[in-house]
C-alpha positions, 0 to 999 in steps of 0.5 A: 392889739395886733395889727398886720397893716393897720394903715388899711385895717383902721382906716377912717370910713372916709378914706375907705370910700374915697379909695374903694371908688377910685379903686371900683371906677378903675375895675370897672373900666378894666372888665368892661374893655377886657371882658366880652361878657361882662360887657355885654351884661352891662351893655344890655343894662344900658350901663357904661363905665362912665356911669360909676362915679360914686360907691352908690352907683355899684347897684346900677352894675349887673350880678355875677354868678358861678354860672358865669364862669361856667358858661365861659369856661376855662377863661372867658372871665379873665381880663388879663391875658394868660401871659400875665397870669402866675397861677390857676386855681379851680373848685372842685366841680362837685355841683357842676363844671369846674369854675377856673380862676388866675392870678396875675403876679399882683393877685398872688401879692394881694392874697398874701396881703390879705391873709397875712391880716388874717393870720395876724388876726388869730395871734400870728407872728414871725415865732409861730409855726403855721400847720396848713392842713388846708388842701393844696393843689387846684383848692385854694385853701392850702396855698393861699394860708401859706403864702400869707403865713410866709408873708408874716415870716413865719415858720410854715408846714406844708402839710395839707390835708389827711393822714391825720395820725402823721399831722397829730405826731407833727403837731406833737414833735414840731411845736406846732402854735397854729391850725389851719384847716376845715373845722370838721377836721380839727374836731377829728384830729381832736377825737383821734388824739384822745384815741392815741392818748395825746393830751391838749396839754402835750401840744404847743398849739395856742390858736387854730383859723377854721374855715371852708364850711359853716360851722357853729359857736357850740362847734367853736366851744367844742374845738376851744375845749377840746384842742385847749385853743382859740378858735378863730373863724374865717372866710373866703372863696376861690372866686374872690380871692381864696381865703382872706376875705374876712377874718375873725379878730380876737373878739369874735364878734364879725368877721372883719372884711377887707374892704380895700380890696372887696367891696359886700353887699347885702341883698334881698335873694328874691328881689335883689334890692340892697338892704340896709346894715344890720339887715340879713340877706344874702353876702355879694362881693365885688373885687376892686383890686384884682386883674386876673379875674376882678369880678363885680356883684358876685353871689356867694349865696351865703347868708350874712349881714353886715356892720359898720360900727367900729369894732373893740380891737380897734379895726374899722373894716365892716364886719360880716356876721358868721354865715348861717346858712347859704340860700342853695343848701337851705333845705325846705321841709315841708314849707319850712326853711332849714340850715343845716347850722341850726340843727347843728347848734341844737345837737351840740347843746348835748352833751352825750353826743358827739360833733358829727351828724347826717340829716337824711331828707326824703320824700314819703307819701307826697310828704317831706320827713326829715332824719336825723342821726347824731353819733352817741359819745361812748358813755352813752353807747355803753348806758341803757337802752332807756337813756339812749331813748330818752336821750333820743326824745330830747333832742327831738323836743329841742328840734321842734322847739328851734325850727317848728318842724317834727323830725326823726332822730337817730342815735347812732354807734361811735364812729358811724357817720363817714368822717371827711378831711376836707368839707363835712358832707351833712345832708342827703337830700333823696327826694326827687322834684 
């Protein structure tokens, strides 16, 4: 079994409290005295940092929200100042204004610590050639594999994303072992392979880690069979680090999260009260090791749970359960709360469409209706028309079966649905509230 540090990922629940206190006690002190914000929320509390003396305390602590970092923009957040900071990373802004992010010269080593684990993880090593296709720039994705794969020794392409018959050539003439980009984009480099005529077998590839956005285990099933790879799942956000937060082992059963460095939480998104393990609620996760921009209770509005039983490869680390859902992309139709992931589950069990899709929400009458267009693979495109209908009822059933609610579907020609070399734009909501 493959270990980047197992003295951190194996260590005894014990020791992992006992050093995730002392490491929380530090960062609190560090926020409150270095950070006019967070002092203030807390001091509106009543909270001092001599309050925190056991992990148990971290529920007296406020949250934190992206619009905590907006409302503070560019730097209001930081508690080191910009003359320890080596590096400034932001989001998109593509739902508001941009939340800005540093890293001091300890940051830039514990992000590729924790994604050295994470490549490690997937079955990395000093001999693999990484292929980031992850964005580099302000987007944290690109960078933060790269440094984690230099860390781990081995031989990195810096490629980034797009020009995606370039990336399947490099693959191709490089020997590429390993694919790290959205999984949206290696379901697309998969479909362009086939167009060009290149096989599975004509790669080098062994393993790919896939993150950025939610996808399914039929998505996975889809990538293993087509790109003839394992399909590792991981998880991160800009706000905590980047990518590295957790990773998939080769058991594929929870993301292990590296709790020396971030301390989850689930809770309850209406009351705010910390559930127990195994419970679904939403993920919350504090820094305990970062100095730029350590942040406590932040809510990543994704949908997770946790588990604390020690895992078949070995590790220790509390596992994460692949996000479901995010409770600010949930959709509710007509009282019913939909996650674009479950929808996509149900079409991929079919096997005459392809892996793309678009749910078209709007409002008709003071009633919500709910679209569905899933592309036709191209043996399908070229049946009869009363197939393409059958088909179409099909998914319709299963579609209420899973989520009680009806919803139109749409099958459409191949290569209808825009394709996307970063995140996969799923849903357009029309109505208007």
């Amino acid at each position: 079994m493959q270990y980047w540090n197992p003295s951190c990922e194996c260590m005894s629940r014990e020791e992992m409290v006992k050093l995730q206190t002392e490491r929380l006690i530090e960062t609190v002190k560090r926020i409150y005295h270095n950070v006019p914000a967070y002092r203030e929320k807390m001091q509106k509390k009543g909270i001092e940092p001599g309050d925190i003396k056991t992990l148990d305390d971290l529920k007296k602590l406020p949250f934190t929200y992206k619009d905590d970092l907006r409302d503070t923009y560019p730097y209001g957040m930081f508690a080191a100042p910009l003359s320890e900071i080596v590096r400034i990373h932001a989001s998109s802004g593509t739902t508001g204004k941009q939340t800005v992010v540093g890293y001091t010269r300890k940051d830039i080593d514990t992000w590729s610590e924790v994604t050295a684990r994470t490549l490690v993880s997937a079955g990395a090593d000093k001999n693999s050639l990484i292929q980031v296709a992850y964005g580099y720039g302000l987007f944290t994705g690109g960078l933060g594999i790269h440094y984690g794969a230099e860390r781990i020794g081995a031989s990195v392409i810096p490629i980034s994303g797009g020009n995606t018959k370039r990336q399947i050539q490099i693959m191709k003439d490089f020997g590429t072992t390993l694919l790290a980009c959205t999984p949206s984009y290696a379901l697309y480099m998969a479909e362009e392979m086939e167009e060009l005529g290149i096989k599975k077998e004509d790669l080098k590839l062994k393993a790919g880690v896939f993150g950025a956005e939610q996808w399914s285990e039929n998505m996975r099933k889809e990538i293993e069979e087509r790109l003839g790879i394992t399909a590792i799942d991981i998880y991160g956000l800009s706000e905590i680090i980047g990518p590295g937060v957790s990773t998939e082992c080769c058991c594929k059963c929870g993301l292990h999260v590296q709790e020396d460095h971030f301390i989850p939480e689930i809770i309850d998104p209406v009351t705010e009260e910390v559930l127990p393990p195994g419970s679904k609620g939403e993920l919350v996760f504090s820094t305990i090791t970062k100095e730029g921009i350590p942040l406590l209770r932040y809510r990543t509005r994704d949908i997770s749970s946790l588990n604390y039983e020690k895992c078949e490869c070995g590790r220790t680390t509390v596992r994460m359960s692949k996000v479901s859902g995010r409770t600010d992309d949930m959709l509710t139709i007509r009282g019913v709360n939909v996650f674009p992931s479950q929808i996509e589950s149900v079409l991929l069990e079919f096997g005459d469409t392809a892996p793309h899709y678009l749910l078209i929400v709007d409002r008709i009458d003071n009633l919500d209706v709910l679209e569905i267009w899933v592309e036709m693979n191209q043996q399908l495109f070229s049946d009869q028309v009363k197939k393409i209908e059958d088909s179409e009822k099909k998914i319709r059933k299963a579609i209420e079966e899973t989520l009680g609610i009806n919803a139109a579907v749409k099958l459409v020609e191949p290569k209808t649905i825009e394709r996307s070399e970063g995140k996969a734009k799923r849903v357009i909501d029309k109505r208007k509230f």
